[in-house]
C-alpha positions, 0 to 999 in steps of 0.5 A: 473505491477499488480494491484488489483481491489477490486469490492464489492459483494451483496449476499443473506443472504443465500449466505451469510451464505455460504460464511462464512462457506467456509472462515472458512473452509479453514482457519480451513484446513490452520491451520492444513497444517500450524502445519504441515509444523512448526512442520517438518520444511517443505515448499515445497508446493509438500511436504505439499501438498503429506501429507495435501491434502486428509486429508484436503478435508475430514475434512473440505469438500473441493473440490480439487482446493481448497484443493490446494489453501489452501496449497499454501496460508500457503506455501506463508505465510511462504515465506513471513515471511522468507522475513520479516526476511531477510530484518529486518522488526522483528528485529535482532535474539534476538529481542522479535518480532522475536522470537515470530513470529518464535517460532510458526506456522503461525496461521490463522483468523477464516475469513482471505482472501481466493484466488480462480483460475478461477476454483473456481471462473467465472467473468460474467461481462457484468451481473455483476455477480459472480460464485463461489465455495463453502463447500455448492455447487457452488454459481451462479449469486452473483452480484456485484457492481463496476465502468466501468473504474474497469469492463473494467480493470478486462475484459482487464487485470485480470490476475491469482487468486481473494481474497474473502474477509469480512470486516465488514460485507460486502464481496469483490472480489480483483482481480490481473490484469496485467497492461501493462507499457507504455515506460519511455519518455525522460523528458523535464524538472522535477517537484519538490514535497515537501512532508510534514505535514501541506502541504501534497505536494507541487509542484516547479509549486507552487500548493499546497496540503494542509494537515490542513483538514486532519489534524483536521480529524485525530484530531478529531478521535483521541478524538473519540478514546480515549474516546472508549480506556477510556470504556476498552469493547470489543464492544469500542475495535470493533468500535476503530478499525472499526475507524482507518481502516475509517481513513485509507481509507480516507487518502489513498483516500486522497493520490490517489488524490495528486498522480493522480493530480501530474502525470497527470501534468507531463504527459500532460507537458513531465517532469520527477517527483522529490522526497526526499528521506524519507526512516529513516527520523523518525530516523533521525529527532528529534521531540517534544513528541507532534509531534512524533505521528503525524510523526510516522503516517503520510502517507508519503511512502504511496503518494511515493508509489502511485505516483511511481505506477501511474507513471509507467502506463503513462510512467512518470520518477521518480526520489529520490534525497537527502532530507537534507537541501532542505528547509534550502537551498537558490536555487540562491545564495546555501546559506545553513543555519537553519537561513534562515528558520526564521518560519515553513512555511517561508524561507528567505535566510540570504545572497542573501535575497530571500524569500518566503514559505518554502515549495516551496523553498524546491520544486524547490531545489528538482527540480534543484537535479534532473536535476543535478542528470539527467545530470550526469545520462545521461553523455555519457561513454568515448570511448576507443582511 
Protein backbone atom coordinates (compact mmCIF):
# COMPACT_ATOMS: atom_id res chain seq x y z
CA UNK A 1 0.00 0.00 0.00
CA UNK A 2 1.32 3.68 -0.45
CA UNK A 3 1.57 6.09 1.91
CA UNK A 4 3.06 9.74 1.83
CA UNK A 5 5.49 11.08 4.51
CA UNK A 6 5.47 14.51 4.74
CA UNK A 7 9.06 15.92 6.34
CA UNK A 8 9.22 19.72 6.65
CA UNK A 9 12.36 21.34 4.78
CA UNK A 10 14.25 24.60 6.70
CA UNK A 11 16.14 26.54 3.68
CA UNK A 12 17.76 29.64 3.59
CA UNK A 13 16.32 32.77 2.89
CA UNK A 14 18.40 32.32 -0.33
CA UNK A 15 17.53 28.75 -0.99
CA UNK A 16 14.25 29.97 -0.37
CA UNK A 17 13.88 32.42 -2.90
CA UNK A 18 15.15 29.46 -5.26
CA UNK A 19 12.86 27.67 -4.46
CA UNK A 20 10.07 29.94 -5.43
CA UNK A 21 11.35 30.85 -8.52
CA UNK A 22 11.46 27.07 -9.67
CA UNK A 23 7.66 26.40 -8.40
CA UNK A 24 6.59 29.18 -10.44
CA UNK A 25 8.54 28.07 -13.40
CA UNK A 26 7.23 24.77 -13.72
CA UNK A 27 3.73 25.86 -12.81
CA UNK A 28 4.17 28.82 -15.75
CA UNK A 29 5.66 25.86 -18.27
CA UNK A 30 2.57 23.36 -17.01
CA UNK A 31 0.39 26.04 -18.05
CA UNK A 32 1.18 26.24 -21.41
CA UNK A 33 1.76 22.02 -22.10
CA UNK A 34 -1.78 22.39 -20.54
CA UNK A 35 -3.43 25.06 -23.54
CA UNK A 36 -1.89 22.59 -25.42
CA UNK A 37 -3.45 19.48 -24.80
CA UNK A 38 -7.07 21.49 -24.32
CA UNK A 39 -6.83 22.97 -27.30
CA UNK A 40 -6.00 19.72 -29.55
CA UNK A 41 -7.82 17.66 -27.62
CA UNK A 42 -4.69 15.56 -26.80
CA UNK A 43 -3.55 13.31 -23.50
CA UNK A 44 -1.02 11.39 -24.39
CA UNK A 45 1.65 12.31 -22.61
CA UNK A 46 4.35 10.74 -25.67
CA UNK A 47 2.28 13.29 -27.74
CA UNK A 48 2.48 16.44 -25.39
CA UNK A 49 5.70 15.61 -24.64
CA UNK A 50 7.08 15.56 -28.74
CA UNK A 51 5.16 19.19 -29.19
CA UNK A 52 5.95 20.76 -25.47
CA UNK A 53 9.28 19.62 -24.49
CA UNK A 54 11.95 21.90 -26.11
CA UNK A 55 9.74 24.90 -25.92
CA UNK A 56 9.40 24.46 -22.32
CA UNK A 57 13.12 23.80 -21.41
CA UNK A 58 14.09 27.28 -23.11
CA UNK A 59 11.31 29.45 -21.96
CA UNK A 60 11.10 28.67 -18.50
CA UNK A 61 14.94 27.16 -18.14
CA UNK A 62 14.25 23.77 -17.30
CA UNK A 63 16.47 21.00 -17.37
CA UNK A 64 15.10 18.20 -18.94
CA UNK A 65 13.93 15.47 -16.12
CA UNK A 66 11.77 18.26 -15.38
CA UNK A 67 10.82 19.34 -18.39
CA UNK A 68 9.19 15.80 -18.24
CA UNK A 69 7.64 16.15 -14.97
CA UNK A 70 5.85 18.95 -16.07
CA UNK A 71 4.20 17.15 -18.78
CA UNK A 72 3.50 14.34 -16.85
CA UNK A 73 1.79 16.48 -13.61
CA UNK A 74 -0.77 18.01 -16.82
CA UNK A 75 -1.32 14.41 -18.28
CA UNK A 76 -2.26 13.57 -14.62
CA UNK A 77 -4.38 16.52 -14.10
CA UNK A 78 -6.39 15.66 -17.03
CA UNK A 79 -6.70 11.64 -15.75
CA UNK A 80 -8.04 12.77 -12.86
CA UNK A 81 -10.41 15.07 -14.16
CA UNK A 82 -11.72 12.38 -16.62
CA UNK A 83 -12.15 10.15 -13.43
CA UNK A 84 -14.07 12.71 -11.41
CA UNK A 85 -16.20 12.85 -14.36
CA UNK A 86 -16.59 9.31 -14.76
CA UNK A 87 -17.64 8.52 -10.99
CA UNK A 88 -20.24 11.89 -10.93
CA UNK A 89 -18.25 13.80 -8.56
CA UNK A 90 -19.31 17.14 -10.97
CA UNK A 91 -22.49 16.23 -11.87
CA UNK A 92 -24.29 15.23 -14.75
CA UNK A 93 -23.70 16.77 -18.57
CA UNK A 94 -25.53 19.57 -17.97
CA UNK A 95 -24.62 20.23 -14.62
CA UNK A 96 -22.91 23.94 -14.04
CA UNK A 97 -19.82 22.58 -12.43
CA UNK A 98 -19.05 20.30 -15.21
CA UNK A 99 -19.44 22.37 -17.90
CA UNK A 100 -17.18 25.00 -16.41
CA UNK A 101 -14.62 22.54 -15.51
CA UNK A 102 -14.58 20.85 -19.07
CA UNK A 103 -15.02 24.11 -20.81
CA UNK A 104 -11.42 25.27 -20.29
CA UNK A 105 -7.58 24.02 -19.71
CA UNK A 106 -6.78 23.03 -16.42
CA UNK A 107 -5.15 25.80 -15.00
CA UNK A 108 -2.27 25.70 -12.60
CA UNK A 109 -1.61 27.91 -9.00
CA UNK A 110 1.46 30.14 -9.32
CA UNK A 111 2.98 27.75 -6.20
CA UNK A 112 1.08 24.30 -6.93
CA UNK A 113 3.06 21.00 -5.96
CA UNK A 114 5.71 19.82 -7.80
CA UNK A 115 7.11 16.35 -8.06
CA UNK A 116 10.81 15.40 -8.36
CA UNK A 117 12.14 11.59 -9.44
CA UNK A 118 15.19 10.63 -7.66
CA UNK A 119 17.17 12.76 -10.54
CA UNK A 120 15.97 15.67 -9.24
CA UNK A 121 15.95 15.27 -5.85
CA UNK A 122 18.68 12.98 -3.25
CA UNK A 123 17.47 12.08 0.20
CA UNK A 124 20.70 12.10 2.59
CA UNK A 125 19.04 10.86 5.46
CA UNK A 126 21.42 10.19 8.11
CA UNK A 127 22.51 14.07 7.47
CA UNK A 128 18.91 15.02 7.50
CA UNK A 129 19.56 16.79 4.47
CA UNK A 130 18.33 17.30 0.90
CA UNK A 131 19.53 17.75 -2.79
CA UNK A 132 17.62 19.14 -5.11
CA UNK A 133 17.19 20.63 -8.66
CA UNK A 134 16.39 23.92 -9.26
CA UNK A 135 16.12 26.98 -12.19
CA UNK A 136 19.19 28.39 -10.17
CA UNK A 137 21.51 25.20 -10.16
CA UNK A 138 21.10 22.40 -7.70
CA UNK A 139 20.63 23.31 -4.24
CA UNK A 140 22.89 20.81 -1.76
CA UNK A 141 22.44 19.99 1.94
CA UNK A 142 18.85 21.88 2.60
CA UNK A 143 18.07 20.21 6.14
CA UNK A 144 14.90 19.07 7.16
CA UNK A 145 13.03 18.25 10.19
CA UNK A 146 11.33 14.75 10.57
CA UNK A 147 10.60 11.75 13.48
CA UNK A 148 12.81 8.73 13.51
CA UNK A 149 9.86 6.58 12.97
CA UNK A 150 9.40 9.00 9.41
CA UNK A 151 13.43 8.71 8.83
CA UNK A 152 13.04 4.91 9.14
CA UNK A 153 9.80 4.79 6.86
CA UNK A 154 11.26 7.08 4.12
CA UNK A 155 15.03 4.65 4.42
CA UNK A 156 13.11 1.42 4.15
CA UNK A 157 9.77 2.13 1.83
CA UNK A 158 10.22 5.28 -0.26
CA UNK A 159 9.32 4.50 -3.36
CA UNK A 160 9.10 6.54 -6.82
CA UNK A 161 8.51 10.35 -6.89
CA UNK A 162 8.55 13.54 -3.84
CA UNK A 163 5.95 16.68 -3.98
CA UNK A 164 7.95 20.02 -3.19
CA UNK A 165 5.53 21.94 -1.60
CA UNK A 166 4.74 25.73 0.13
CA UNK A 167 2.33 26.25 2.78
CA UNK A 168 2.11 29.23 4.38
CA UNK A 169 5.48 30.16 4.03
CA UNK A 170 6.98 27.00 5.14
CA UNK A 171 8.19 24.24 2.60
CA UNK A 172 7.50 20.35 2.55
CA UNK A 173 8.84 17.11 1.18
CA UNK A 174 6.06 14.41 0.71
CA UNK A 175 7.36 11.38 -0.02
CA UNK A 176 5.46 8.30 -1.66
CA UNK A 177 6.55 5.05 0.02
CA UNK A 178 5.41 1.68 -0.71
CA UNK A 179 4.24 -0.17 2.75
CA UNK A 180 4.31 -3.86 2.54
CA UNK A 181 0.78 -5.41 3.96
CA UNK A 182 0.67 -7.77 6.61
CA UNK A 183 -1.80 -11.03 5.49
CA UNK A 184 -5.43 -10.57 6.84
CA UNK A 185 -5.62 -13.15 10.24
CA UNK A 186 -8.75 -15.03 10.86
CA UNK A 187 -10.89 -12.97 13.34
CA UNK A 188 -11.72 -14.47 16.79
CA UNK A 189 -14.41 -12.19 17.16
CA UNK A 190 -15.30 -8.46 15.75
CA UNK A 191 -15.33 -5.09 17.31
CA UNK A 192 -18.27 -2.88 16.79
CA UNK A 193 -17.58 1.07 16.37
CA UNK A 194 -20.34 3.41 16.32
CA UNK A 195 -19.33 6.73 14.65
CA UNK A 196 -21.35 9.87 15.51
CA UNK A 197 -21.26 13.38 16.38
CA UNK A 198 -21.02 14.37 19.93
CA UNK A 199 -19.22 10.80 20.63
CA UNK A 200 -16.84 10.76 17.91
CA UNK A 201 -16.56 6.83 18.16
CA UNK A 202 -17.62 4.38 20.37
CA UNK A 203 -16.75 0.85 20.84
CA UNK A 204 -19.18 -2.71 21.67
CA UNK A 205 -15.88 -2.83 24.26
CA UNK A 206 -17.61 0.53 25.92
CA UNK A 207 -14.78 2.84 25.42
CA UNK A 208 -15.63 6.23 24.34
CA UNK A 209 -14.33 8.89 21.86
CA UNK A 210 -15.60 11.78 22.87
CA UNK A 211 -16.36 14.65 20.42
CA UNK A 212 -17.72 17.62 22.89
CA UNK A 213 -13.75 19.20 22.72
CA UNK A 214 -13.85 19.07 19.36
CA UNK A 215 -17.03 20.42 19.18
CA UNK A 216 -16.65 23.67 21.22
CA UNK A 217 -13.13 23.88 19.02
CA UNK A 218 -14.94 23.87 15.80
CA UNK A 219 -17.55 26.44 17.91
CA UNK A 220 -15.15 28.62 18.45
CA UNK A 221 -13.52 29.00 15.05
CA UNK A 222 -16.61 29.50 13.42
CA UNK A 223 -17.11 32.78 15.47
CA UNK A 224 -13.53 33.69 14.51
CA UNK A 225 -14.60 33.17 11.37
CA UNK A 226 -17.48 34.97 10.88
CA UNK A 227 -16.09 37.95 12.25
CA UNK A 228 -12.92 37.93 9.67
CA UNK A 229 -16.04 36.97 6.82
CA UNK A 230 -17.74 40.26 8.33
CA UNK A 231 -14.51 42.73 7.40
CA UNK A 232 -14.99 41.73 3.54
CA UNK A 233 -10.55 42.39 3.06
CA UNK A 234 -8.22 40.31 1.37
CA UNK A 235 -5.86 39.93 4.43
CA UNK A 236 -9.43 38.66 6.56
CA UNK A 237 -10.07 36.48 3.43
CA UNK A 238 -6.04 35.12 3.67
CA UNK A 239 -6.25 34.34 7.75
CA UNK A 240 -9.89 32.56 7.07
CA UNK A 241 -8.30 30.32 5.13
CA UNK A 242 -5.23 30.04 7.04
CA UNK A 243 -8.01 29.07 9.93
CA UNK A 244 -9.65 26.15 8.29
CA UNK A 245 -6.89 24.47 7.09
CA UNK A 246 -5.70 24.57 11.22
CA UNK A 247 -9.27 23.32 11.84
CA UNK A 248 -8.50 20.88 9.26
CA UNK A 249 -5.33 19.32 10.69
CA UNK A 250 -6.65 19.36 14.05
CA UNK A 251 -9.43 17.06 13.17
CA UNK A 252 -7.36 14.98 11.14
CA UNK A 253 -4.94 14.60 13.81
CA UNK A 254 -8.04 14.02 16.00
CA UNK A 255 -9.09 11.23 13.71
CA UNK A 256 -5.17 9.41 13.77
CA UNK A 257 -5.88 9.00 17.14
CA UNK A 258 -9.19 7.25 17.42
CA UNK A 259 -8.01 4.95 14.20
CA UNK A 260 -4.57 4.30 16.13
CA UNK A 261 -6.39 3.36 19.53
CA UNK A 262 -9.07 1.20 17.98
CA UNK A 263 -6.74 -0.84 15.87
CA UNK A 264 -4.54 -1.28 18.06
CA UNK A 265 -7.02 -3.16 19.98
CA UNK A 266 -8.10 -5.12 17.67
CA UNK A 267 -4.73 -6.29 16.85
CA UNK A 268 -3.45 -7.22 20.35
CA UNK A 269 -7.09 -8.79 21.00
CA UNK A 270 -7.09 -11.22 17.11
CA UNK A 271 -10.81 -9.35 16.41
CA UNK A 272 -12.11 -8.12 13.22
CA UNK A 273 -13.32 -4.14 13.09
CA UNK A 274 -17.05 -3.27 12.38
CA UNK A 275 -18.32 -0.05 10.44
CA UNK A 276 -21.67 1.27 9.35
CA UNK A 277 -21.76 2.00 6.39
CA UNK A 278 -22.24 5.80 5.84
CA UNK A 279 -21.84 6.44 2.26
CA UNK A 280 -25.47 8.86 1.38
CA UNK A 281 -25.97 9.16 4.97
CA UNK A 282 -26.36 13.18 4.28
CA UNK A 283 -29.10 12.38 1.59
CA UNK A 284 -30.63 9.99 3.79
CA UNK A 285 -31.07 12.05 6.92
CA UNK A 286 -33.15 14.60 7.37
CA UNK A 287 -31.72 17.67 10.00
CA UNK A 288 -32.57 20.71 11.85
CA UNK A 289 -31.02 23.99 9.77
CA UNK A 290 -28.96 24.30 12.61
CA UNK A 291 -27.56 21.03 12.59
CA UNK A 292 -27.04 20.72 8.90
CA UNK A 293 -23.55 22.27 8.72
CA UNK A 294 -22.31 20.31 11.51
CA UNK A 295 -23.06 16.97 9.66
CA UNK A 296 -22.13 18.45 5.98
CA UNK A 297 -18.64 19.02 7.92
CA UNK A 298 -18.13 16.26 10.05
CA UNK A 299 -15.11 13.97 9.56
CA UNK A 300 -16.99 10.94 9.12
CA UNK A 301 -15.50 9.13 5.85
CA UNK A 302 -12.37 10.60 7.00
CA UNK A 303 -11.80 8.04 10.60
CA UNK A 304 -13.32 5.03 7.99
CA UNK A 305 -10.67 6.15 5.86
CA UNK A 306 -8.07 5.89 8.47
CA UNK A 307 -9.08 3.14 10.39
CA UNK A 308 -9.20 0.94 7.01
CA UNK A 309 -5.54 2.25 6.04
CA UNK A 310 -4.13 1.51 9.45
CA UNK A 311 -5.73 -1.61 9.37
CA UNK A 312 -4.43 -3.19 6.29
CA UNK A 313 -0.67 -2.39 7.45
CA UNK A 314 -1.52 -4.75 10.90
CA UNK A 315 -3.52 -7.11 9.12
CA UNK A 316 -6.93 -6.14 11.06
CA UNK A 317 -10.00 -7.20 8.89
CA UNK A 318 -12.68 -4.40 8.33
CA UNK A 319 -15.68 -5.18 7.60
CA UNK A 320 -19.30 -2.34 6.68
CA UNK A 321 -22.46 -3.42 7.72
CA UNK A 322 -26.01 -2.00 7.24
CA UNK A 323 -26.25 1.21 9.38
CA UNK A 324 -30.20 1.48 9.47
CA UNK A 325 -31.67 1.27 12.95
CA UNK A 326 -28.48 0.21 14.81
CA UNK A 327 -29.27 2.65 17.78
CA UNK A 328 -33.17 2.29 17.59
CA UNK A 329 -32.72 -1.50 17.58
CA UNK A 330 -32.89 -3.82 21.13
CA UNK A 331 -29.53 -6.35 20.72
CA UNK A 332 -31.59 -9.21 23.07
CA UNK A 333 -35.00 -9.27 22.33
CA UNK A 334 -34.54 -7.34 18.09
CA UNK A 335 -37.18 -5.05 19.00
CA UNK A 336 -37.04 -2.30 16.43
CA UNK A 337 -38.68 0.99 17.18
CA UNK A 338 -37.93 5.16 17.39
CA UNK A 339 -39.61 4.84 20.90
CA UNK A 340 -36.82 2.97 22.17
CA UNK A 341 -34.56 5.77 21.68
CA UNK A 342 -36.44 8.13 24.29
CA UNK A 343 -33.14 10.89 24.12
CA UNK A 344 -30.43 11.44 22.00
CA UNK A 345 -27.99 9.69 24.16
CA UNK A 346 -30.29 6.95 25.61
CA UNK A 347 -31.65 3.92 24.53
CA UNK A 348 -34.25 1.89 26.26
CA UNK A 349 -35.95 -1.09 24.63
CA UNK A 350 -39.89 -0.62 24.94
CA UNK A 351 -40.48 -4.75 25.06
CA UNK A 352 -37.66 -6.44 26.85
CA UNK A 353 -36.72 -3.20 28.96
CA UNK A 354 -32.85 -3.20 28.21
CA UNK A 355 -31.26 -0.01 28.75
CA UNK A 356 -28.60 1.81 28.42
CA UNK A 357 -26.24 4.74 25.93
CA UNK A 358 -27.40 4.71 22.90
CA UNK A 359 -24.38 4.66 21.20
CA UNK A 360 -23.02 1.50 22.87
CA UNK A 361 -26.46 -0.16 21.98
CA UNK A 362 -25.52 0.83 18.37
CA UNK A 363 -22.07 -0.66 18.88
CA UNK A 364 -22.72 -4.06 19.86
CA UNK A 365 -25.55 -4.04 16.99
CA UNK A 366 -22.64 -3.23 14.71
CA UNK A 367 -20.86 -6.04 16.09
CA UNK A 368 -23.44 -8.80 16.27
CA UNK A 369 -24.13 -7.61 11.87
CA UNK A 370 -20.96 -8.52 11.57
CA UNK A 371 -20.47 -11.87 12.77
CA UNK A 372 -23.68 -12.52 11.29
CA UNK A 373 -22.50 -11.15 8.04
CA UNK A 374 -19.02 -13.26 8.58
CA UNK A 375 -20.62 -16.41 8.96
CA UNK A 376 -22.52 -16.18 5.95
CA UNK A 377 -19.46 -14.82 4.44
CA UNK A 378 -17.24 -17.76 5.31
CA UNK A 379 -20.10 -20.67 4.60
CA UNK A 380 -18.36 -23.49 2.83
CA UNK A 381 -19.82 -23.84 -1.06
CA UNK A 382 -21.76 -27.29 -1.65
CA UNK A 383 -20.07 -29.81 -3.52
CA UNK A 384 -21.11 -31.35 -6.20
CA UNK A 385 -22.80 -35.05 -5.74
Amino acid sequence: MKLAVQVRLLPTQAHASALAATLRACNEAADVVSRVAFEQDTKSRNELQKQCYHEIKDRFGLSAQPAVRVVKKVVDAYATLQANIRAGNLGGAKSTRRIKACSKPIAFRAHAAQPFDDRCLSWQLDARTVSIWTTAGRLRDIPFAGSSEQLRTLREHRRGESDLVVRDGMWFLIATCEIPEKPLFEPIDWIGVDRGISNLATTSDLENFQGRRLQRYRRWYARKRAELQAKRTKSATRRVKRRARREQRHATHINHRIAKDIVAVAERTGRGIALEELRGIRDRVRLHRRQRATLSSWPFHQLERHITYKSRRAGVPVLLVDAHHTSQMCPRCKHTSRSNRPTRDSFSCRQCGLAGPADVVAAVNIRDRARRAWVLVNVPLPTAA
